[in-house]
PyMOL CGO cylinders between C-alpha atoms (Angstrom):
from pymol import cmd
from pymol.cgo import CYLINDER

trace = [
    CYLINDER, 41.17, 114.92, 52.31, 44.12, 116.48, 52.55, 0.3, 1, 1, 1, 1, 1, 1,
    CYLINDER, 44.12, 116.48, 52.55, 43.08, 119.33, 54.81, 0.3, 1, 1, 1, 1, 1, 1,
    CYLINDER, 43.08, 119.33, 54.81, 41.44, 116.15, 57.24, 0.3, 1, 1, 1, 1, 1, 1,
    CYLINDER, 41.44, 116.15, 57.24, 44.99, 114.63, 57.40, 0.3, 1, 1, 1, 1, 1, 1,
    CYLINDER, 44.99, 114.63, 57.40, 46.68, 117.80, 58.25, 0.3, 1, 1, 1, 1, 1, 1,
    CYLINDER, 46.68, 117.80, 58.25, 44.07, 118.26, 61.26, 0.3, 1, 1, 1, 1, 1, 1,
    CYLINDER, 44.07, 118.26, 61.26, 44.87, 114.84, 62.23, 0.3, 1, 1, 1, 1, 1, 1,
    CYLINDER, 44.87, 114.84, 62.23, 48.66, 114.91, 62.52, 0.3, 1, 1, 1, 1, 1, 1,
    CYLINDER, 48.66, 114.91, 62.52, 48.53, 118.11, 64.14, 0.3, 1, 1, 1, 1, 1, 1,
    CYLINDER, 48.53, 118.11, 64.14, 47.21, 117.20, 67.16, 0.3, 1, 1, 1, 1, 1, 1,
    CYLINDER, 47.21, 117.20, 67.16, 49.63, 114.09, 67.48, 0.3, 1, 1, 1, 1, 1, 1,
    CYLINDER, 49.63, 114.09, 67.48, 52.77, 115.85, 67.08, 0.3, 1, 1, 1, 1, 1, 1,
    CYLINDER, 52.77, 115.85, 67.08, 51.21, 118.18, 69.78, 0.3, 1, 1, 1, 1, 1, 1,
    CYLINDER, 51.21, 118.18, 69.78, 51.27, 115.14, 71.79, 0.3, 1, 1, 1, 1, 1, 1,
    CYLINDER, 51.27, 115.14, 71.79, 54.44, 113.78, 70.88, 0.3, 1, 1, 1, 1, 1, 1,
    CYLINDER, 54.44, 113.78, 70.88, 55.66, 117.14, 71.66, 0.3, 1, 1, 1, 1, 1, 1,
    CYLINDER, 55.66, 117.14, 71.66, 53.98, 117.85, 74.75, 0.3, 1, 1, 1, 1, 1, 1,
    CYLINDER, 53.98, 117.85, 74.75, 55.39, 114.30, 76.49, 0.3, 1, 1, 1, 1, 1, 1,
    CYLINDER, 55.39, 114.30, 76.49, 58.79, 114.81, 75.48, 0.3, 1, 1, 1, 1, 1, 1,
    CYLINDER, 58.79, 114.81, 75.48, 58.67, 118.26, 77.03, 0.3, 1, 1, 1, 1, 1, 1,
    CYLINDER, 58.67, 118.26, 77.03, 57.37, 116.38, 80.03, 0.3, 1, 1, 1, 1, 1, 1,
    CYLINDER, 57.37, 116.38, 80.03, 60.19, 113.83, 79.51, 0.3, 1, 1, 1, 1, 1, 1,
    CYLINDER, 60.19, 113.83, 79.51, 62.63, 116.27, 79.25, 0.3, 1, 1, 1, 1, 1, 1,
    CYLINDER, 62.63, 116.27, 79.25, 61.50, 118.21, 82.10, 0.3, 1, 1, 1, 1, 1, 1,
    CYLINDER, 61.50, 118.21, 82.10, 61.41, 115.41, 84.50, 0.3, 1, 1, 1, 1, 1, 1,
    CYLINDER, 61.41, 115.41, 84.50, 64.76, 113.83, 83.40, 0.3, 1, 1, 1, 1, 1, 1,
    CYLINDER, 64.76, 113.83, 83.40, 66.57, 117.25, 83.83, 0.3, 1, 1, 1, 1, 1, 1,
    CYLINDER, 66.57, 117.25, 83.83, 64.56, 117.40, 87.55, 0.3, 1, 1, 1, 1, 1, 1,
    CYLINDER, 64.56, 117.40, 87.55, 65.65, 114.06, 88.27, 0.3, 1, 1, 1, 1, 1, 1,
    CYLINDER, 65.65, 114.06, 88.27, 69.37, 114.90, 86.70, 0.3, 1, 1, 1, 1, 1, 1,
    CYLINDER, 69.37, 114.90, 86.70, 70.01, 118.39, 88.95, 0.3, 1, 1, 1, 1, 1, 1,
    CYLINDER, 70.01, 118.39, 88.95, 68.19, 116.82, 91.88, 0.3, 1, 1, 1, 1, 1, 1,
    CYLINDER, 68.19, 116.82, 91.88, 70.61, 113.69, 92.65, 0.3, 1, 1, 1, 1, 1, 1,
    CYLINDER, 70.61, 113.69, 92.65, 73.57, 115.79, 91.68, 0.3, 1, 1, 1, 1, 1, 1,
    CYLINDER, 73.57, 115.79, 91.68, 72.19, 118.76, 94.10, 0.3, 1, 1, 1, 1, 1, 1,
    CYLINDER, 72.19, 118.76, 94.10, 71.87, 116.09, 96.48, 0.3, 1, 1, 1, 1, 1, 1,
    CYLINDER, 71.87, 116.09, 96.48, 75.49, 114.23, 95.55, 0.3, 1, 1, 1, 1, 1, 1,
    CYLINDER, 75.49, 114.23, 95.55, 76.75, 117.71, 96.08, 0.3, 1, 1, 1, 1, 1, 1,
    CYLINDER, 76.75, 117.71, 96.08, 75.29, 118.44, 99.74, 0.3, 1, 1, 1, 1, 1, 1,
    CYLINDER, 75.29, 118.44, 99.74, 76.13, 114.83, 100.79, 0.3, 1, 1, 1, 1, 1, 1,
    CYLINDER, 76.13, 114.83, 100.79, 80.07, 115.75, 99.79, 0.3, 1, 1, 1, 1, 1, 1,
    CYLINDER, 80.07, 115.75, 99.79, 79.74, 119.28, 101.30, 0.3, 1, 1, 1, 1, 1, 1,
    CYLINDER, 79.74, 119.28, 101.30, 78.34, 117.61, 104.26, 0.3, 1, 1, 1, 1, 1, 1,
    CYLINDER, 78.34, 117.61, 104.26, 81.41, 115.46, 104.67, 0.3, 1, 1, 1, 1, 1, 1,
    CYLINDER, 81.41, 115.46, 104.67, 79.38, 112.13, 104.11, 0.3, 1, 1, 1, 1, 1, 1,
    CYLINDER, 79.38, 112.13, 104.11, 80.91, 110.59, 100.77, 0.3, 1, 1, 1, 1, 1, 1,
    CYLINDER, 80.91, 110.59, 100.77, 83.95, 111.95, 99.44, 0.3, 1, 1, 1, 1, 1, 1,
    CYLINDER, 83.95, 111.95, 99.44, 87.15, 112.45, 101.77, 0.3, 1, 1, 1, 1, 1, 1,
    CYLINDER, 87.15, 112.45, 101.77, 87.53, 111.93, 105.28, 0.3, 1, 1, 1, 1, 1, 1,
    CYLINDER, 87.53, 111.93, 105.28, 85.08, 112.14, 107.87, 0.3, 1, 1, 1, 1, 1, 1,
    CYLINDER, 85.08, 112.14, 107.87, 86.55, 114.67, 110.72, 0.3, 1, 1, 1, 1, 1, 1,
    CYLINDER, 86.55, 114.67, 110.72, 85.35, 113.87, 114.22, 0.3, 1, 1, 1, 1, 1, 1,
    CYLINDER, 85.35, 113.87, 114.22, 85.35, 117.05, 116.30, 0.3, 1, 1, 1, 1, 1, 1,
    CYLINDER, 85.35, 117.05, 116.30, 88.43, 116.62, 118.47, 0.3, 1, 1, 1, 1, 1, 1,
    CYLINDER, 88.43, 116.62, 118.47, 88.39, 116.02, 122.25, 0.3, 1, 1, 1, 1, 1, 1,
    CYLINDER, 88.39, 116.02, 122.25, 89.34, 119.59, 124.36, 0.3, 1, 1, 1, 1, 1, 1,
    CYLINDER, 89.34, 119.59, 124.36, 91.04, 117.28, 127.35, 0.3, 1, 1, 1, 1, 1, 1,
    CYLINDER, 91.04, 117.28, 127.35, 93.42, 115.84, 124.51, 0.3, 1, 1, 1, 1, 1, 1,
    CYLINDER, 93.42, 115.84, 124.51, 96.81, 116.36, 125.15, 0.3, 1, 1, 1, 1, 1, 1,
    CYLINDER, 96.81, 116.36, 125.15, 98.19, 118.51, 121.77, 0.3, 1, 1, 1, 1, 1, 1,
    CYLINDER, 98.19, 118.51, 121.77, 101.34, 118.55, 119.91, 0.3, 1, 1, 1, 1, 1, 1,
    CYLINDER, 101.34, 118.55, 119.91, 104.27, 120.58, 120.51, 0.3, 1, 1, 1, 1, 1, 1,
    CYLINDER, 104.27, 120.58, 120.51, 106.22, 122.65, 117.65, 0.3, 1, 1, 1, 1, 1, 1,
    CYLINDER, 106.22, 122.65, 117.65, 109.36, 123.37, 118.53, 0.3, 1, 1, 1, 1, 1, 1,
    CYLINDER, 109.36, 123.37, 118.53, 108.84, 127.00, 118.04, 0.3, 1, 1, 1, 1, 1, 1,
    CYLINDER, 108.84, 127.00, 118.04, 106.47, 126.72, 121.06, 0.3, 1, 1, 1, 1, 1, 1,
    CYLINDER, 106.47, 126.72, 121.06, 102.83, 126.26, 119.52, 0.3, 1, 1, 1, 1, 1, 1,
    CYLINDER, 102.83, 126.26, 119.52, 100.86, 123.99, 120.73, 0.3, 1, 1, 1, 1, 1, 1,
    CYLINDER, 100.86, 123.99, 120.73, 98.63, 122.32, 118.02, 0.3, 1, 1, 1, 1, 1, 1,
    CYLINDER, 98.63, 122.32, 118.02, 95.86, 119.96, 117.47, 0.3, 1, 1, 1, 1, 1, 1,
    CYLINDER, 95.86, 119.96, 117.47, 96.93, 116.57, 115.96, 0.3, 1, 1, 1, 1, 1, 1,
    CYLINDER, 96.93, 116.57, 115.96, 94.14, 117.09, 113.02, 0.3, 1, 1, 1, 1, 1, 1,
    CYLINDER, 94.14, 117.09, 113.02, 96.16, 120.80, 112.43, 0.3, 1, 1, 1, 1, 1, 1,
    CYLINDER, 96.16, 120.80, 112.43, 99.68, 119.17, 112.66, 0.3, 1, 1, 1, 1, 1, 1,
    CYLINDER, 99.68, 119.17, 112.66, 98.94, 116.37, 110.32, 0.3, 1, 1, 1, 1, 1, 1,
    CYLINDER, 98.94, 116.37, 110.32, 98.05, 119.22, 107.89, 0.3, 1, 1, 1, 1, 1, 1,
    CYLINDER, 98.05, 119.22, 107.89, 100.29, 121.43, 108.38, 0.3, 1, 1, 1, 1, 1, 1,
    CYLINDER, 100.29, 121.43, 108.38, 103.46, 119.33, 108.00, 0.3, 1, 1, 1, 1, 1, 1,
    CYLINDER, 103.46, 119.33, 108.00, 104.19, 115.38, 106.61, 0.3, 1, 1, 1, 1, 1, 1,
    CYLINDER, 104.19, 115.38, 106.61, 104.17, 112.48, 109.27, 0.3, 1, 1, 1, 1, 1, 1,
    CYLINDER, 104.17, 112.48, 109.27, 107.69, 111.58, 107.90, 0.3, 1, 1, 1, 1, 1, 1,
    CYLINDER, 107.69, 111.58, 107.90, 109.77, 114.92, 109.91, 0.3, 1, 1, 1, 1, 1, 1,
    CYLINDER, 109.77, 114.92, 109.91, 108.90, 114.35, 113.58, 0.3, 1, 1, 1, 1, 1, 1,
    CYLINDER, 108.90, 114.35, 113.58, 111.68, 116.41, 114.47, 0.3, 1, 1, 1, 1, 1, 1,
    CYLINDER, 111.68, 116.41, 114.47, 109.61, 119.76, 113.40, 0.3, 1, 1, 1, 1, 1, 1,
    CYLINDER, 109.61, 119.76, 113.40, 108.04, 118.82, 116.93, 0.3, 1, 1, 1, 1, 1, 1,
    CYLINDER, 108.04, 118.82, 116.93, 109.41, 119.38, 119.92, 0.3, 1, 1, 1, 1, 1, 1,
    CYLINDER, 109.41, 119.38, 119.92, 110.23, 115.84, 122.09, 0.3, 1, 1, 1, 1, 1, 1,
    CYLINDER, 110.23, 115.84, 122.09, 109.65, 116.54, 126.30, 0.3, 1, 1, 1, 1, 1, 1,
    CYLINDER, 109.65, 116.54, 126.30, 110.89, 114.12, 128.56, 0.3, 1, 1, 1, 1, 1, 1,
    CYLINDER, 110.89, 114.12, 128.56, 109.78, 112.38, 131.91, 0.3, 1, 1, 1, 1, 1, 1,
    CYLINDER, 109.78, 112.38, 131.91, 112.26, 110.54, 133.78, 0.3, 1, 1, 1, 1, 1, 1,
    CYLINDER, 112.26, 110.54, 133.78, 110.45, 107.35, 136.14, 0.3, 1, 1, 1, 1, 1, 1,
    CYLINDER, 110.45, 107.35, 136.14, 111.44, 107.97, 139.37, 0.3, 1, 1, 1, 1, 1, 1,
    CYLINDER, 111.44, 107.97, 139.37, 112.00, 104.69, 140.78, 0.3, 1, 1, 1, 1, 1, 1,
    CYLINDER, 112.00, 104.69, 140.78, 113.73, 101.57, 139.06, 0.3, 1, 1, 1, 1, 1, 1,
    CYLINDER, 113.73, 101.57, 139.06, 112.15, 98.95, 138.78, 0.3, 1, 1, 1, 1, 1, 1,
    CYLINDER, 112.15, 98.95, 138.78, 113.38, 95.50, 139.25, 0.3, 1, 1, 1, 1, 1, 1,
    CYLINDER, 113.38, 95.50, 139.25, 111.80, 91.65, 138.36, 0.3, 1, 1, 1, 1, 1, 1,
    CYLINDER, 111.80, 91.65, 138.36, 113.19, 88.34, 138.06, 0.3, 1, 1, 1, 1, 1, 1,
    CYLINDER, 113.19, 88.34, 138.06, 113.57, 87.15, 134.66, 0.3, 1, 1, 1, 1, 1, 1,
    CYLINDER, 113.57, 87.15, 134.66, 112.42, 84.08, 133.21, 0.3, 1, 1, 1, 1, 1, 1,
    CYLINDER, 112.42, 84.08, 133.21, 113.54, 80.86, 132.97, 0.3, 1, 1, 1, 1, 1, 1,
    CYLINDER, 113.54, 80.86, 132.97, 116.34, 81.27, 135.45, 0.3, 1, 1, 1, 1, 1, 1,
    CYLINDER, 116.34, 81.27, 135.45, 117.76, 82.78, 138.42, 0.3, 1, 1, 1, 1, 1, 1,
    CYLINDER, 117.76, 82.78, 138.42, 118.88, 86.65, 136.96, 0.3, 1, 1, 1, 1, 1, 1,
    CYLINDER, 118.88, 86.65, 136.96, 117.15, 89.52, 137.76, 0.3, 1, 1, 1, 1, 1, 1,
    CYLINDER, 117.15, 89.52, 137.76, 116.88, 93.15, 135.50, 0.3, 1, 1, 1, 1, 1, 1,
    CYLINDER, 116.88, 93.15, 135.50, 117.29, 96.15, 137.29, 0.3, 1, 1, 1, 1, 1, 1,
    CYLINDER, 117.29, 96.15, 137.29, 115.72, 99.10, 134.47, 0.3, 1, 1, 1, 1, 1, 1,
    CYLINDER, 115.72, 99.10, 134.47, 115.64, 102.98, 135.23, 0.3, 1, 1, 1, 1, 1, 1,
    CYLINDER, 115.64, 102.98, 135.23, 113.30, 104.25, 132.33, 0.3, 1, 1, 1, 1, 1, 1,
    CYLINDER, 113.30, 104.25, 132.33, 112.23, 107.30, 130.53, 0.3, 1, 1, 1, 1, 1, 1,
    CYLINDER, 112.23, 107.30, 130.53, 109.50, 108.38, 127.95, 0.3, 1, 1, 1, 1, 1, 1,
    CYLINDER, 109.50, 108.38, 127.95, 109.24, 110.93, 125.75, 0.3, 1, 1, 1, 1, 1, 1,
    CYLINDER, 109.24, 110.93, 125.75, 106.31, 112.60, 123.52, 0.3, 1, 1, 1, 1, 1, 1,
    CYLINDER, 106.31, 112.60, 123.52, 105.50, 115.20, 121.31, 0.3, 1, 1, 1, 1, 1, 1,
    CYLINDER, 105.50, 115.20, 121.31, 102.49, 116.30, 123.05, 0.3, 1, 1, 1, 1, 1, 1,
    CYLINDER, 102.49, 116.30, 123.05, 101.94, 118.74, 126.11, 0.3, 1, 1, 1, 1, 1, 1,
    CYLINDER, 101.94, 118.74, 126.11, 102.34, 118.30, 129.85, 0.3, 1, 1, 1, 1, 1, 1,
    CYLINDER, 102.34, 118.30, 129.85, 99.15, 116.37, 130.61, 0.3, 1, 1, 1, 1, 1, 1,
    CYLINDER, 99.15, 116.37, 130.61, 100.70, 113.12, 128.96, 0.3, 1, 1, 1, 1, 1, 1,
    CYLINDER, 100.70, 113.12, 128.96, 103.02, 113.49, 131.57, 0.3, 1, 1, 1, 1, 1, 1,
    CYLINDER, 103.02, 113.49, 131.57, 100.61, 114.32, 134.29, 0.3, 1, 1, 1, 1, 1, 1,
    CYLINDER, 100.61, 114.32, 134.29, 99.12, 111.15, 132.99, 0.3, 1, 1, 1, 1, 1, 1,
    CYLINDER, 99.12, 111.15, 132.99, 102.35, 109.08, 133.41, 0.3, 1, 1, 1, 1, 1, 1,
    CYLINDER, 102.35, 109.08, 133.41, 102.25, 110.76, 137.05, 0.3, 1, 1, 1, 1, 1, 1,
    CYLINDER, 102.25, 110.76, 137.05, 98.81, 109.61, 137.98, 0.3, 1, 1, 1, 1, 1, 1,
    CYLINDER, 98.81, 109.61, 137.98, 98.82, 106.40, 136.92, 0.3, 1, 1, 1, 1, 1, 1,
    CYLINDER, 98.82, 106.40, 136.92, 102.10, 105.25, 137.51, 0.3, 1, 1, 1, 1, 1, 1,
    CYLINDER, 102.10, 105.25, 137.51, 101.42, 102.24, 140.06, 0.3, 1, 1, 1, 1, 1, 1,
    CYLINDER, 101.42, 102.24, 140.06, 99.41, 100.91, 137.03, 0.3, 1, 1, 1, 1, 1, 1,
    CYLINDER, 99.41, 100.91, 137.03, 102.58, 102.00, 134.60, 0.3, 1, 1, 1, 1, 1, 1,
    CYLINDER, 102.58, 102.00, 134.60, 104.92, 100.19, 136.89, 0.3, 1, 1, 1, 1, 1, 1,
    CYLINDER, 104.92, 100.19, 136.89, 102.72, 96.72, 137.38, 0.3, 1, 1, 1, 1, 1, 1,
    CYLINDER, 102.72, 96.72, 137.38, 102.12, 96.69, 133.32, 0.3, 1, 1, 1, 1, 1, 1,
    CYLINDER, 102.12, 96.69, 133.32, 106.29, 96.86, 133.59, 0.3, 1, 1, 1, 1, 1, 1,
    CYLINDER, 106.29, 96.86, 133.59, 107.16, 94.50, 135.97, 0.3, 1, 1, 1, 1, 1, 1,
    CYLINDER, 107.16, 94.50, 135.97, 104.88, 92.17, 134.43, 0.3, 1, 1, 1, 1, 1, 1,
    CYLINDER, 104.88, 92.17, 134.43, 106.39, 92.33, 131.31, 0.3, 1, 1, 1, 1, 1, 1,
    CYLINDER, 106.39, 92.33, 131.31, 110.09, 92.28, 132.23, 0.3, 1, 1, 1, 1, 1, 1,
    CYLINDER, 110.09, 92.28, 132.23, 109.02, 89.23, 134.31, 0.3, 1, 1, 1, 1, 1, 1,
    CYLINDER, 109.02, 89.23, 134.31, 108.61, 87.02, 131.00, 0.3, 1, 1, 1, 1, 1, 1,
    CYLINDER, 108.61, 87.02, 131.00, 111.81, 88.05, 129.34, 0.3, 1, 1, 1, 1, 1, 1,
    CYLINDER, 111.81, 88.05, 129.34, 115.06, 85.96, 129.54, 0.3, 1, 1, 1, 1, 1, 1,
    CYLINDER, 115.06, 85.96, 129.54, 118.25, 87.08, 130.53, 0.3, 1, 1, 1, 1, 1, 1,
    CYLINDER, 118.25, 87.08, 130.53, 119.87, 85.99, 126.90, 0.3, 1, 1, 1, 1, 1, 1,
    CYLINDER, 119.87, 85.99, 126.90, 117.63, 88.05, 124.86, 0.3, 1, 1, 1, 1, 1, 1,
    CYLINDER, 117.63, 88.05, 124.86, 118.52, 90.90, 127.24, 0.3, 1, 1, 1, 1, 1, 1,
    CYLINDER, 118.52, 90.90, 127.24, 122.13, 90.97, 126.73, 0.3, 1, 1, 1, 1, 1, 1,
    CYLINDER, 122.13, 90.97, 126.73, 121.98, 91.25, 123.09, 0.3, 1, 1, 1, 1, 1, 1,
    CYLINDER, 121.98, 91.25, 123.09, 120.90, 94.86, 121.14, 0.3, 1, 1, 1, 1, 1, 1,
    CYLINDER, 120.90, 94.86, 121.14, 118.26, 93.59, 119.26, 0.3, 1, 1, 1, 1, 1, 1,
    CYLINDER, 118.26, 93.59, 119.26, 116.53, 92.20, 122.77, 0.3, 1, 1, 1, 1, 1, 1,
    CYLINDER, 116.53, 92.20, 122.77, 116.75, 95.19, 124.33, 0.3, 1, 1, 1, 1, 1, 1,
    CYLINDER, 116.75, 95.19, 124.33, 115.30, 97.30, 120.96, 0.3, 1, 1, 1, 1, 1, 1,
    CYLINDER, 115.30, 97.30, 120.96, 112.47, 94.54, 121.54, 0.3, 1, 1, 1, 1, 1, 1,
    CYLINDER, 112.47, 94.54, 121.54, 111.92, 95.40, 125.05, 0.3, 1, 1, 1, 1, 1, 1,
    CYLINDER, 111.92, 95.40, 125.05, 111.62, 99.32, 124.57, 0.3, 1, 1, 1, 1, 1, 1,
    CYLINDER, 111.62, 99.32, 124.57, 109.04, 98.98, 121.96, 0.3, 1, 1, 1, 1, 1, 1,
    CYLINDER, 109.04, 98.98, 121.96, 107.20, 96.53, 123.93, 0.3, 1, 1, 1, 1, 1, 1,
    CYLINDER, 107.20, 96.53, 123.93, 107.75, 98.67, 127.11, 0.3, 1, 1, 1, 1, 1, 1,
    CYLINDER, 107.75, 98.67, 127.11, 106.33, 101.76, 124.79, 0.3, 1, 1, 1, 1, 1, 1,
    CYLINDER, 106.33, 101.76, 124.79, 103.10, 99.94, 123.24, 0.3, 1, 1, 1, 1, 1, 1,
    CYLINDER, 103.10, 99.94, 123.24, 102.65, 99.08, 127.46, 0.3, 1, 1, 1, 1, 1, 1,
    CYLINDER, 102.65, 99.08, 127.46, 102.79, 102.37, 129.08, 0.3, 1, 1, 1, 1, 1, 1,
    CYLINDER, 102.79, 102.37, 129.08, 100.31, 103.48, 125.79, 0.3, 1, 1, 1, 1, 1, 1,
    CYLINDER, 100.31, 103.48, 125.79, 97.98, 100.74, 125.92, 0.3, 1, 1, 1, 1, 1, 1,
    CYLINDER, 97.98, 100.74, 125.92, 97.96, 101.13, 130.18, 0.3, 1, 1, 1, 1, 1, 1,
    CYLINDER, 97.96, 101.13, 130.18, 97.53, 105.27, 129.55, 0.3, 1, 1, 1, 1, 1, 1,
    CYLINDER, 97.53, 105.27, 129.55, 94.74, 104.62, 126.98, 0.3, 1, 1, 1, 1, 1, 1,
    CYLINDER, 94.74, 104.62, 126.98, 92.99, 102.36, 129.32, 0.3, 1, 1, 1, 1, 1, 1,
    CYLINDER, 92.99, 102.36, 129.32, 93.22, 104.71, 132.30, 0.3, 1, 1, 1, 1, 1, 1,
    CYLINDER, 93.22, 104.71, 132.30, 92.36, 108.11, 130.55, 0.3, 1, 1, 1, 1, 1, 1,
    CYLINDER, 92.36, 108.11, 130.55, 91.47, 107.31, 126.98, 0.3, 1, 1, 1, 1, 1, 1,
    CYLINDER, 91.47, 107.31, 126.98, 94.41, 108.43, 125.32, 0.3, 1, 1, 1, 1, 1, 1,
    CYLINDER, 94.41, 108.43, 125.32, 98.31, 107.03, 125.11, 0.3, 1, 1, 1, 1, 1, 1,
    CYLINDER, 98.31, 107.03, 125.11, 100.77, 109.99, 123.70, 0.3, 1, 1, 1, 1, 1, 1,
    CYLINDER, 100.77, 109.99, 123.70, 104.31, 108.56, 124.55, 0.3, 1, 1, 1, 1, 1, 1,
    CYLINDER, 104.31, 108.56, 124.55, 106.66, 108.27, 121.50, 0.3, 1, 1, 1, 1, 1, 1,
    CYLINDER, 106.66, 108.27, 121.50, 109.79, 106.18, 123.10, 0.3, 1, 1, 1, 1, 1, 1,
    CYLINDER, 109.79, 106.18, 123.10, 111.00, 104.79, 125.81, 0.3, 1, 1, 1, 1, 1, 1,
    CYLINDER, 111.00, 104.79, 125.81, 114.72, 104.91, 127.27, 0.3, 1, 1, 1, 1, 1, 1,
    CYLINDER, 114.72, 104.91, 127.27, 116.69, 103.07, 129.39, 0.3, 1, 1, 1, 1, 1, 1,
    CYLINDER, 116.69, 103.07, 129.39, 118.68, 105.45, 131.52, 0.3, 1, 1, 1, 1, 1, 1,
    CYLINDER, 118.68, 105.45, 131.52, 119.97, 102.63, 133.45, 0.3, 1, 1, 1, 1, 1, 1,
    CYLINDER, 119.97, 102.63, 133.45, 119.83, 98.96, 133.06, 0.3, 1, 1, 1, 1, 1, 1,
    CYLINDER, 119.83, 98.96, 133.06, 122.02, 95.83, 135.46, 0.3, 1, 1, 1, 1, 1, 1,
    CYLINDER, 122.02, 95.83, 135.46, 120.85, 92.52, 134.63, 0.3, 1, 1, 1, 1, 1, 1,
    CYLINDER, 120.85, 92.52, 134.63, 122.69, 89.60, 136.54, 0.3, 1, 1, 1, 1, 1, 1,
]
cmd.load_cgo(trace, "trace")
């Protein structure tokens, strides 16, 4: 009787044995697989980090002041967004003033400007090209500002960064990408 027992347990520990190798087997498949596949999903750029969308050739670049001209994706990495002045700042000069009545009373504002950037040429090319829209998107908006507001400092601080987020939003509309930093007045008469 004893030798009939041993017979019979055999072949269930065989068993038992057999479907936790199976077990085993499949868990560990199942285990490597999703972290083979977490791992080509990083490595492709899909979870994990930032996504990096190949950058446009016709977009102006950035300026070091050594010279180099540089992709905004390289200068971000190369140095922190905090020291702008490791770039080097071109300037445009407007030609022509320009000149609107102000709001809510008989004064007008007479405003020579100029913009700077960090990037190449081609944001001033830009500025070039699409000036008459530039100079409406102005006009428009010195039109609805009041001679008060213009005589103080904090008005005109007001007025240069709303002159700025103009000329960028007018550039982006017209070629798809903005690029000027500031805006100067290098002559202003309101009466």
């Amino acid at each position: 009787m004893s030798d009939t027992k041993a017979k019979e347990e055999k072949p269930k520990t065989k068993k038992k044995s057999k479907l936790k190798t199976i077990l085993l087997v499949t868990g560990l498949i199942v285990v490597l697989g999703g972290g083979g596949a977490a791992g080509g999903f990083f490595a492709a750029g899909m979870i994990g980090g930032e996504h990096a969308e190949p950058e446009d050739p016709n977009k102006p670049k950035i300026i070091l002041k050594d010279g180099t001209a540089v992709s905004e994706q390289e200068a971000s990495q190369a140095l922190p967004k905090e020291t702008p002045s490791d770039f080097k700042v071109t300037y445009h000069q407007i030609e022509q003033p320009f000149t609107s009545n102000l709001s809510n009373s008989d004064s007008f504002a007479q405003l020579s400007l100029a913009v700077s950037t960090f990037y190449d040429e081609r944001v001033f090319e830009n500025v070039t090209n699409h000036e008459i829209a530039i100079r409406s998107a102005v006009l428009m908006e010195l039109g609805q500002q009041d001679a008060a507001d213009l005589e103080l400092p904090e008005g005109k601080l007001r007025l240069k960064r709303k002159l700025r987020d103009i000329i960028n939003d007018t550039l982006k509309e017209k070629t798809g990408f903005g690029g000027i930093e500031d805006v100067y007045f290098t002559n202003m008469v309101v009466q």
